[in-house]
C-alpha positions, 0 to 999 in steps of 0.5 A, a space after each residue: 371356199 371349195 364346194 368339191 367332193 373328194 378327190 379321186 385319189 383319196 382312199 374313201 373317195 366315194 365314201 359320203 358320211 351323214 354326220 349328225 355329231 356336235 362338239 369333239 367326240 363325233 367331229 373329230 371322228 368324221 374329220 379323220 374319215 373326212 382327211 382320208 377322202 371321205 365326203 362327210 356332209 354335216 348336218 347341224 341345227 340352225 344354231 349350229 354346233 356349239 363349238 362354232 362360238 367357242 374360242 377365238 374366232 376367224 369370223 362369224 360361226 367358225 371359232 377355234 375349237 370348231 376349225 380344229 375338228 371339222 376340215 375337209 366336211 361340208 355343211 348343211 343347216 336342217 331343223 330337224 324339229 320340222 317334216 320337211 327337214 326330216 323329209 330331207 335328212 332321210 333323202 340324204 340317207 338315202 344316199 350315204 354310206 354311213 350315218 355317224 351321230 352323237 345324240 342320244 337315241 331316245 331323241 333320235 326315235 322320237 324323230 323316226 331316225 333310229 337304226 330301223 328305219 333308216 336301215 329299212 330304207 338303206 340296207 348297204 347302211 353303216 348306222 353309227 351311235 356314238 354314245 356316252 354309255 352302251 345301250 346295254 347297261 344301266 347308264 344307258 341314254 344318259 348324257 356324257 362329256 368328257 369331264 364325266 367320262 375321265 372321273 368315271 374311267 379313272 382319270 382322276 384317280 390316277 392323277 390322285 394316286 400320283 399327286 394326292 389331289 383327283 383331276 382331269 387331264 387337262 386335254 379332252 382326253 376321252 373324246 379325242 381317244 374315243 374319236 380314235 375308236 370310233 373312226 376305225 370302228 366305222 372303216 371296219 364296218 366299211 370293210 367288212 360291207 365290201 366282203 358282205 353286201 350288207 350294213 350295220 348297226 356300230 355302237 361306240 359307247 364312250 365310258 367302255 372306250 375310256 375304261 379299255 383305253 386307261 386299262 391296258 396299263 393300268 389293269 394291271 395285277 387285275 389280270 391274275 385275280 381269280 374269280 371271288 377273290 376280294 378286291 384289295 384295298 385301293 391305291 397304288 401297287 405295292 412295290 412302287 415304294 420298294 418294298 417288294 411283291 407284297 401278298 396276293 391281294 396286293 400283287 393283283 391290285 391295279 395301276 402300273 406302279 412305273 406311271 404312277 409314281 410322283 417322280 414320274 415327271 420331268 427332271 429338274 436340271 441346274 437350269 430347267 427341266 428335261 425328258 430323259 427315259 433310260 429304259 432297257 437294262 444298257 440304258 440305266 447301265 450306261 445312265 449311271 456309269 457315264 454320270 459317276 454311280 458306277 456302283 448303281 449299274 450293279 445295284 439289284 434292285 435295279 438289275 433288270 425290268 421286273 427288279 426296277 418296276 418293284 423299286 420304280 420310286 427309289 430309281 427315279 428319284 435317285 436319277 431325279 437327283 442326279 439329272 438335278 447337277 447338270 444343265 439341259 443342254 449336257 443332258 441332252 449331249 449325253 443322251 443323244 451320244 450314249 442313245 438314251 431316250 431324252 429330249 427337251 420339255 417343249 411349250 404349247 408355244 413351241 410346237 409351232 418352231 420345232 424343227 421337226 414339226 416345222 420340217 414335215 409340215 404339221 401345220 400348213 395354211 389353209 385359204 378359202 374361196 372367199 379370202 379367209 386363211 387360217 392355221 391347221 394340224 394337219 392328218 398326222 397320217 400318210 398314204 403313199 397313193 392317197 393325198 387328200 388336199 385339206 379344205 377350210 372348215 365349212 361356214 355354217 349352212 355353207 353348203 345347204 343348197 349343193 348338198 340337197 340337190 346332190 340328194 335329188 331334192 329339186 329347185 322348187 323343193 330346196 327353195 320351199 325349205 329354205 322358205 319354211 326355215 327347215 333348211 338354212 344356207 348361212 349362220 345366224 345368231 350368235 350362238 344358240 343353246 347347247 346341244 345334246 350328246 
C-alpha cells in the first residue's frame, strides 16, 4: 500500500490531523479531512478500532464498516496505557495541526492529553472533542452512540408520529450527520488560525448536533411560542389531518405536518412504487389536470402552500390514489414531461447500476501496494484544483515506524517501543474489547 503523504495539489495539503477517534462519529470526519488532502495519522489501541471486525472482511483487520470510514489516513498502533506511548503521542502533537478524538475527557485527563496540556506544548493547536454531550450540561462525560442519540434527539418520536411505533432510523444517522459538523467545525477553526495565529479548543457535542439538525423542520410552531406559555399536548400539529389552524397552543406546537403525515412515502403504482413530488402550486396544478381532476387544480384546500400544508394528509392521500392506477413507467413519462419531481424507488442493490451513479464514477476500485482491491464511495465533493487521489484503508499499525520517525522519534527509540509493546507495526488478535466514546 502507498505510505505517501498528501499530495500537493489537495486543498489541506499540509494539513497533519492526530486522530484519535473510533467507530463512525469521529472516523468519518477525519475521512472528509482526509479526502480533501489532509495527512490524518490514526492512532488506534493495539486492538484497533472495533470497526476493523465489523463486517464482511477484505482481510485480517479491515472489514467493511472500517474500509467505509478510514480512506486516505494512515495508522499508527500506541498503547497509551504505557509512558512511552504517551511520550510518542505527545511527539506527534507536537507536529499536528489538529488533535480530533472521540474519548471521553475525564480518560483523556487522566492520561495528560487533555486541552491544556497539549495547547501549552503546541499553541497553533486545533484541539477537537467530539463528545456525546456538551461538557456544560448535566449529561457531561456520559458515553453516547448513535441509538442514544436518535431516542434522545426525537428520531423515534418522529417515526412514532408518522407509523405509531418509535424506531430508529435505520442509518447511523447522528454519527454521520454530526461527522458533517464536526468536519467543517475543525476547517473553520483552521480558517480562523490562518487570520490569528492561534489555536483552539472545538467541542461538537453529539446530542446539541442531532437536536439542531432534526429541529430546523421540525421546530417548527415552537419558533412563535412565547416565553411561559405552556407546552401543548405532544403529537403531531394540527392541520396535518385538515382541520384547520387549531388554537394557539396548537399552532406553535412542533413537527412539520408535511413529513410526518403516514401518506408520506412512496406511492403504490399498478405495478410498484414511485417517488413523485408535485410541490409549487403549477405542479399539483398540473398533476391533477393532466391525471383527469380537474376540479382538484381549484380545490382550496389545495390553492397554495400554506393551504396544502394545513390539509397535507387529505392531498397526499388523494394522490396516493391516483398514482395508484397507472404503472411506474406512465408515471415517470408524465412527470419527466409535465417537470414534476419524480423518480423510481432504487434498492441498496441498485445504487451500484444507476446511470447516474455509474457515469460520475461514485464507486471506483481502489488497489493497495500489496495486491488488496476493494469498492469505495468515493468524497461525493469536487474541487476544480484539488484532487486528491483516494488511497486503501490503512492495515492496522500499517504505518507505526514512518509516522514515528516523521515525529522525530529515532531508530533506537522506535525500536525500543515497538520492543516494550507501547508501539505496534501490524494487527494481532481478532478483535479486542470494545472502545469508549
Amino acid at each position: 500500500m502507498s505510505t505517501s503523504q498528501a499530495p500537493i495539489g489537495g486543498a489541506l495539503a499540509g494539513v497533519r490531523i492526530v486522530d484519535l477517534t473510533a467507530v463512525i462519529f469521529g472516523p468519518y470526519c477525519t475521512q472528509i479531512l482526509a479526502d480533501y488532502g489532509a495527512d490524518v495519522i490514526k492512532v488506534e489501541a493495539p486492538e484497533g478500532d472495533t470497526t476493523r471486525w465489523t463486517g464482511p472482511s477484505l482481510d485480517h483487520g479491515r472489514a467493511a464498516i472500517f474500509l467505509a470510514a478510514n480512506r486516505n489516513k494512515r495508522s499508527v498502533v500506541l498503547d497509551l496505557k504505557q509512558p512511552a506511548a504517551r511520550e510518542a503521542l505527545l511527539a506527534l502533537v507536537d507536529t499536528a495541526d489538529v488533535f480530533v478524538h472521540s474519548v471521553r475527557p475525564q480518560k483523556l485527563e487522566k492520561l495528560g492529553l487533555g486541552p491544556a496540556a497539549l495547547m501549552a506544548r503546541n499553541p497553533r493547536l486545533i484541539y477537537a472533542g467530539l463528545h456525546g454531550f456538551g461538557s456544560d450540561g448535566p449529561y457531561a462525560g456520559q458515553p453516547a452512540y448513535d441509538d442514544i442519540i436518535q431516542g434522545l434527539s426525537g428520531v423515534a418520536d418522529l417515526m412514532e408520529r408518522q407509523t405509531g411505533t418509535p424506531r430508529y432510523f435505520p442509518t447511523i444517522a447522528a454519527d454521520k450527520a454530526c461527522g458533517q459538523v464536526a468536519a467543517h467545525a475543525v476547517l473553520a477553526a483552521l480558517f480562523q488560525r490562518e487570520r490569528t495565529g492561534r489555536g483552539q479548543c472545538v467541542e461538537v457535542p453529539m446530542f446539541e448536533s442531532m437536536t439542531s439538525f432534526m429541529l430546523l423542520e421540525h421546530f417548527y410552531g415552537r419558533h412563535l411560542a412565547r416565553e411561559g406559555e405552556p407546552d401543548p399536548a405532544p403529537g403531531p400539529a394540527r392541520g396535518a389531518d385538515g382541520d384547520g389552524d387549531g388554537d394557539a397552543a396548537q399552532a406553535h406546537s412542533a413537527g412539520y405536518p408535511r413529513l410526518l403525515t403516514p401518506w408520506r412515502r412512496p406511492q403504490r403504482t399498478a405495478d410498484g412504487h414511485v417517488c413523485i413530488l408535485p410541490y409549487t402550486t403549477a405542479h399539483w396544478q398540473l398533476f391533477f389536470e393532466h391525471t383527469g381532476h380537474p376540479e382538484l387544480a381549484s380545490d382550496p384546500r389545495f390553492q397554495d402552500i400554506a393551504s396544502r400544508t394545513r390539509h397535507i394528509a387529505e392531498l397526499y392521500e388523494i394522490a396516493g390514489e391516483i398514482v395508484a392506477h397507472r404503472d411506474t413507467a406512465w408515471w415517470l413519462e408524465l412527470c419527466k414531461r409535465l417537470e414534476i419531481p419524480a423518480a423510481p424507488v432504487n434498492r441498496l442493490e441498485d445504487m451500484e447500476h444507476d446511470p447516474h451513479l455509474k457515469a460520475v464514477g461514485l464507486f471506483p476500485t481502489v488497489h493497495g501496494d500489496d495486491g488488496s482491491a476493494c469498492r469505495l464511495v468515493r468524497n461525493p465533493v469536487r474541487l476544480a484544483d484539488s484532487e486528491v487521489p483516494m488511497r486503501m484503508p490503512p492495515s492496522l499499525g500499517e504505518h507505526t515506524l514512518e509516522v514515528l520517525a516523521e515525529a522525530g522519534l529515532d531508530a533506537e527509540a522506535i525500536r525500543r517501543l515497538v520492543g516494550s509493546g507501547a508501539a505496534r507495526t501490524h494487527a494481532g488478535g481478532s478483535g479486542g474489547p470494545e472502545q469508549d466514546r
